[in-house]
N, C-alpha and C positions, 0 to 999 in steps of 0.2 A: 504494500500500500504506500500511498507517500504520503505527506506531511502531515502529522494532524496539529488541530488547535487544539493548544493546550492551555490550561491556565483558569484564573480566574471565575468569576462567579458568572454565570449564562448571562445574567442585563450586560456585566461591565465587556465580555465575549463578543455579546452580539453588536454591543454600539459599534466595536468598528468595524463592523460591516458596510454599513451602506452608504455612508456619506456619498461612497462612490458611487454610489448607483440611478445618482441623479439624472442625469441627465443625458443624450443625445435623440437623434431625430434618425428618420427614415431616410435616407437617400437624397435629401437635398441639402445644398446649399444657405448658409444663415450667414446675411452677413449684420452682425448687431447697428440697432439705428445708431444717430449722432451723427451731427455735422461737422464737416469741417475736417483739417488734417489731425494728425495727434501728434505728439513729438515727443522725445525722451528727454532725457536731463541735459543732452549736447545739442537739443535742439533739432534732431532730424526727425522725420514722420515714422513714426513705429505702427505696424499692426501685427498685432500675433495673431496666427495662422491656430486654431484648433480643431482636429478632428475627432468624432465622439458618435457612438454607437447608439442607434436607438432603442430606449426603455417604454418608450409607450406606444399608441397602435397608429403612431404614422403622424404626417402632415396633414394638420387640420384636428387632430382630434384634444381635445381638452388637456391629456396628458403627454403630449407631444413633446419629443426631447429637445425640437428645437423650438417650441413655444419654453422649457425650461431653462436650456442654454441662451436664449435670447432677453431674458430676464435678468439672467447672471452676468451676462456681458453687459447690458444696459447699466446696470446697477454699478459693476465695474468701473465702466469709463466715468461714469458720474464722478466716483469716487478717483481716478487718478485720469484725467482729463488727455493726459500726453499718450492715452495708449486704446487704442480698438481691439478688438478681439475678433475677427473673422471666423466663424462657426462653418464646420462643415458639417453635417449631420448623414450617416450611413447603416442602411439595413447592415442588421449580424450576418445575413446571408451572402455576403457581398465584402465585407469589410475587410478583410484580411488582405483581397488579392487588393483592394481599392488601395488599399497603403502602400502596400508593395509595389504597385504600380506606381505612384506618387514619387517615391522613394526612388527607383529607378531611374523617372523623367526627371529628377534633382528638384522634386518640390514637396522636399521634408516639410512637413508641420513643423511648427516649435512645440505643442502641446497635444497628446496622443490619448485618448481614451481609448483600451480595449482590452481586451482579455488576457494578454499575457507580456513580458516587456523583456524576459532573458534571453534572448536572440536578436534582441536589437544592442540590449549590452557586449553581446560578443563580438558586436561588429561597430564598435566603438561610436554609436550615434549616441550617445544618451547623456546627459549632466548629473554626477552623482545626486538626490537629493538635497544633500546638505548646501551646495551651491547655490539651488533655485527655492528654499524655503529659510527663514527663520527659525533660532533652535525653541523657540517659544511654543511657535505653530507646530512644530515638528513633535516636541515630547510630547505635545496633545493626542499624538495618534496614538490607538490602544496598541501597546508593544507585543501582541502576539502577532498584528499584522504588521505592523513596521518591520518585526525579522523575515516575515514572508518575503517583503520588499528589498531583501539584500538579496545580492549578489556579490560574490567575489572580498567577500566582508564590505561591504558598502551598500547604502540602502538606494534602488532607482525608480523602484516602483510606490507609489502612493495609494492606497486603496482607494479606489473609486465606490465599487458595489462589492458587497457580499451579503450572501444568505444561506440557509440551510435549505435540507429537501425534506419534505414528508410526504404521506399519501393522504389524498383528500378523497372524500366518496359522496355519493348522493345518500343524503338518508332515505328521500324519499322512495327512490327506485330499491334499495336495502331493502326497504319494507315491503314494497311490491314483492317483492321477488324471495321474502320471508328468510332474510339472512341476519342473525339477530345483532352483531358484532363484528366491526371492521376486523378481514385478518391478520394473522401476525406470521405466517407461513406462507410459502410458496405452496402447497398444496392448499391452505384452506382460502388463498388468493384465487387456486386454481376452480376450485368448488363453486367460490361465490362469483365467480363468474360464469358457470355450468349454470346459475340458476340464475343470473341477471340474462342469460340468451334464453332460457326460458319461458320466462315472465316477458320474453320481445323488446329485449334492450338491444340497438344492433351494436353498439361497443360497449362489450360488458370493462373491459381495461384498455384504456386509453394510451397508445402505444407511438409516439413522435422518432421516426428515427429518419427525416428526414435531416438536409443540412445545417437548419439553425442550430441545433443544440444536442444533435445526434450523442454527442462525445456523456452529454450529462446522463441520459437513461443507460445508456450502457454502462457506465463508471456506475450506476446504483443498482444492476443485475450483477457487475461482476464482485461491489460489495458484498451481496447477500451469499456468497459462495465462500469469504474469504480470500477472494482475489482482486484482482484491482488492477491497474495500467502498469504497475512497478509493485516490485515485491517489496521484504522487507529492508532489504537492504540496500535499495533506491536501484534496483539492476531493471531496466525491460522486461516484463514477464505478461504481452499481453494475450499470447496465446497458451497460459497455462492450464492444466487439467480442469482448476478451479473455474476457469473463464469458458472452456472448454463448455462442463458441465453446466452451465448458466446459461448459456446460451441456447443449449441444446433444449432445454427447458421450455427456453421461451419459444425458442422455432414450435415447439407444437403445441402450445397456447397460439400460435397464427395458424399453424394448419387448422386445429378444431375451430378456426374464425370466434375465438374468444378476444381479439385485439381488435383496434381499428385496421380495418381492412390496407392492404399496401402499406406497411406502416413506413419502408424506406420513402415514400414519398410524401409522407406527412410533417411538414412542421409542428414545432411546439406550440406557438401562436394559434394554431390551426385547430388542435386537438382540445387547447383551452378553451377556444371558441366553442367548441363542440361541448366542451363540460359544463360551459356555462349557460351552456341552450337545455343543459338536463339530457343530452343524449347517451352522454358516457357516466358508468357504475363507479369507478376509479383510476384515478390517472396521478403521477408524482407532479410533485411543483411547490414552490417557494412562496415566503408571500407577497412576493410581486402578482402574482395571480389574483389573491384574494380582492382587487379590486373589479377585475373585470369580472371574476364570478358575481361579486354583488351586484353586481348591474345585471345581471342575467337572467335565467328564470331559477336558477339553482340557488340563489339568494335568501339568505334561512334554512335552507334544505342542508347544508355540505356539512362534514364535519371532515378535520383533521385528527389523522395517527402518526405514529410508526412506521414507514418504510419497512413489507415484509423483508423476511430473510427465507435460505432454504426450510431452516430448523427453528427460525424465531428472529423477532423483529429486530433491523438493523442495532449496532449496537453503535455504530459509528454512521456518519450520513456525508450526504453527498455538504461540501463549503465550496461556494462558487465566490471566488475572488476577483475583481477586472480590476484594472489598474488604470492612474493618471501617471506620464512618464512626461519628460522635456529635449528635445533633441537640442544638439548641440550644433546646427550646422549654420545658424542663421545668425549667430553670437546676440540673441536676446537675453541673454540671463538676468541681466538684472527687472526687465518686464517681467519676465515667467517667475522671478520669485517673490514679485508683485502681486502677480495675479493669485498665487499657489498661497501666498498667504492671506490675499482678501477670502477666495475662496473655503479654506479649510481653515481659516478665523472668524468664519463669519457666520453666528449661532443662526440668520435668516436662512444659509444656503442649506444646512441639514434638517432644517423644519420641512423644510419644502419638499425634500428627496422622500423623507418619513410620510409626508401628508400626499403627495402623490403616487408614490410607491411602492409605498409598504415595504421602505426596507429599513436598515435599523443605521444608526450616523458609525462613523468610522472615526468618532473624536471620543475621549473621555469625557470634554467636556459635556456633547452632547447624549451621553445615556441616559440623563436622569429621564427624557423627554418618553421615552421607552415604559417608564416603572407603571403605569396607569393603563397600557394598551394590552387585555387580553387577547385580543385573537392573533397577536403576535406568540405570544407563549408557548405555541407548541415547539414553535421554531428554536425562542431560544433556551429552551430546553437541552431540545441537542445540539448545540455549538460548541459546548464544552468538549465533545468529542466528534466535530465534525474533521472530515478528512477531502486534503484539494487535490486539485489535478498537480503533475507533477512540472509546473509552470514554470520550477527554476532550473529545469534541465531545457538547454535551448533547443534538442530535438522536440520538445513537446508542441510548437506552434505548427511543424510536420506533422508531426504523429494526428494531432486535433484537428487540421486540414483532412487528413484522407481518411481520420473518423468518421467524417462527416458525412464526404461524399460517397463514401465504402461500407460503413458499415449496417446499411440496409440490406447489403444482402447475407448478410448475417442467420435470415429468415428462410434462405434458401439453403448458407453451405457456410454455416457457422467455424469450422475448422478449418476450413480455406480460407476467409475471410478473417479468421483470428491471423494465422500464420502471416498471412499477406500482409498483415498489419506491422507484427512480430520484425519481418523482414525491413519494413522501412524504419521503425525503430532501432536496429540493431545497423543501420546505414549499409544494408547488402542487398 
C-alpha cells in the first residue's frame, strides 16, 4: 500500500484536506475582471498564468470552478493591485495531456492545480514551497499533509483538495428490495445487489471506470483485498494475487449485470448523476458528492458507511490528495508567494471551498469551521487511517494516465490488464 495518514485527531486530519479542493472550472478559459495593467514592485505589468481543475459541474453552473477561481482572483487583485491572475479552468478528463501540452509549446503556468506534482519536480520546473509562501502561512498547513508535499526533503506540493471515500446507498431502494443493512463484505455487497436487480433497480452498484477517476474505484477494490498500486515496501505491485483476486470479483459482479452496464465507459460524474436521480443501490464517493445528491431525488433517502472489504469493511480508505505547485520558468516568485499567501491566509477562501464542496480546509486554522457539520462525519472518521495514491513516486502520473484509459477492460481480462499495467510501472 502506500502512504497512509497518520496522526492526529479525525477534525484536526481532515481540515487539511480540502482547502485544496476549491476551486477550478470545466474546460475554459477565466481571465479574472479588472482594469487596467498590473505591475510589480519594479514596475513592469505582471499577470500570473493559473491553471486548475474542475470541482463543480461545468460553466454556468452555480458551483462552477471558474465562477470560484474568478472570485479569488477578483478579490486578489483588489487586494495587491500590481498583479492579475489569469485563470485557466480544465475538465479532469482532459487535464493532464492539456498541461503537458502547454509545457511543451513553452507556456508553463506559474501556478498549477492538479492531482499530482512529483514528476514535475524531477524535471526541475517547480519552486521549492518555502520560496513562494511565508513560514507563517506555511506552519498553518496540517503537517501530515505538508510531509505528503515533500519531495527530495523539501516541500513542493501544497494541498489543494482532499477527502476520504465511503459507500453511500439509497435507503429507499434498501427497502424496496428488503435488505435491512448496508454491507460490510464483498459477498453481502454481492447479495444486496442480487436483490436490488430484483426489486428492478437497473444498477444495483454503481460502477465508474471510465477516465475521470478510473484510478480511484480501482485503488478501493484493490484495498479491500489487501492490495493496492505499491506494496508495502513502496515496490510496484499492481498486478499482485491480491489485485488479481479483486478484480476477478468484480468482473463477475459485470457479467451477472449487477454494475452499471459498460462501466469502462462510464465517468464518475456520470454514475453520481445517476445516484442522485435514485437509479443506482450503491456507489463509492467522497463528500464532494453529497451536494449534488441533495439536489436530487435521492435527497433524505442516502445514507453513508464503510467501504466493503473481501472479509469486512475497509479498515483503511481511499485519501484523495491534489495539489497547488509554482513553476519556476516565468521568474514570478515573489507574485506567487503573494498570491499563495492571500490564498491559504485567507479564513474567506476555505469557507467557501467547505460551503461549496463539501470538503474539509487544509489549514489548522480552519478546522474548527468543520466541528458542527455532521454529514461530514463519516468521512472524517476514516482519515485517520486513510491511504493515497503513490503520488510521490514520479512514475505514478504514468501509471494514473493508463489507469484510466486501460483499466476498463479490467471487466473483460482483469490479468492482462493488471500485468499490462504492472509493465508500465516497472518502465519495460
Amino acid at each position: 500500500m502506500n502512504k497512509k495518514f497518520v496522526g492526529g485527531a479525525a477534525l484536526a486530519l481532515a481540515a487539511v484536506l480540502t482547502l485544496a479542493s476549491c476551486g477550478s472550472g470545466s474546460g475554459s478559459g477565466t481571465a479574472p475582471a479588472g482594469g487596467g495593467e498590473t505591475k510589480a514592485a519594479g514596475g513592469e505589468p505582471v499577470t500570473l498564468s493559473l491553471v486548475a481543475a474542475e470541482y463543480g459541474d461545468g460553466p454556468g453552473a452555480p458551483n462552477s470552478s471558474e465562477t470560484f477561481w474568478k472570485g479569488i482572483s477578483e478579490s486578489f487583485t483588489k487586494a495587491n493591485p500590481n498583479i492579475k491572475v489569469d485563470v485557466k479552468v480544465l475538465s479532469w478528463t482532459g487535464i493532464d495531456d492539456a498541461v503537458a501540452t502547454l509545457i511543451q509549446n513553452g507556456q508553463v503556468p506559474d501556478i498549477l492545480q492538479l492531482g499530482g506534482y512529483a514528476g514535475y519536480v524531477k524535471e526541475g520546473l517547480l519552486y521549492p514551497i518555502d520560496d513562494v509562501m511565508s513560514p507563517n502561512v506555511k506552519s498553518d498547513i496540517l503537517p501530515s499533509f505538508a510531509k505528503l508535499g515533500e519531495a527530495d526533503g523539501k516541500m513542493y506540493g501544497v494541498p489543494f483538495i482532499s477527502s476520504a471515500r465511503a459507500l453511500f446507498y439509497n435507503k429507499e431502494l434498501f427497502e424496496k428490495a428488503g435488505i435491512a443493512e448496508p454491507p460490510k463484505t464483498w459477498d453481502e455487497l454481492k447479495a444486496a445487489a442480487e436483490k436490488l436487480k430484483a426489486a428492478g433497480v437497473s444498477q444495483p452498484y454503481g460502477l465508474p471506470l471510465g477516465q475521470e477517476e478510473a484510478q480511484a474505484e480501482s485503488f478501493l477494490w484493490m484495498m479491500g483485498n489487501g492490495g493496492g498500486y505499491t506494496d508495502a515496501s513502496g515496490k510496484w505491485a499492481i498486478n499482485s494475487a491480491q489485485n488479481k483476486e479483486a478484480f476477478t470479483f468484480l468482473k463477475g459482479l459485470v457479467d451477472a449485470g449487477l454494475t452499471t452496464p459498460n462501466p469502462g465507459t462510464k465517468n464518475r460524474k456520470d454514475v453520481w448523476a445517476d445516484f442522485a436521480a435514485g437509479k443506482i443501490g450503491m456507489v463509492n464517493g467522497g463528500p464532494m458528492a453529497m451536494p449534488g445528491f441533495d439536489k436530487g431525488a435521492v435527497n433524505g433517502k442516502y445514507g453513508v458507511t464503510v467501504t466493503p472489504g473481501k472479509s469486512g469493511p475497509l479498515t483503511t480508505t481511499l485519501g484523495v490528495a491534489d495539489w497547488m505547485m509554482a513553476f519556476n520558468k516565468n521568474g514570478h516568485k515573489e507574485e506567487i508567494k503573494k498570491f499563495f499567501d492571500f490564498f491559504y491566509g485567507t479564513p474567506d477562501a476555505s469557507k467557501k471551498i467547505i460551503d461549496t464542496y463539501k470538503f474539509t480546509p487544509v489549514t489548522q486554522s480552519a478546522a474548527t469551521a468543520l466541528s458542527s457539520d455532521e454529514k461530514l462525519k463519516p468521512f472524517l472518521d476514516v482519515l485517520p487511517n486513510a491511504t493515497f495514491y503513490p503520488f510521490t513516486d514520479p512514475k505514478w502520473e504514468e501509471v494514473k494516465t493508463q489507469t484510466q484509459q486501460t483499466i476498463g477492460n479490467i471487466v473483460k481480462d482483469p490479468n492482462g490488464t493488471l500485468d499490462n499495467l504492472q509493465k508500465i510501472a516497472d518502465g519495460s
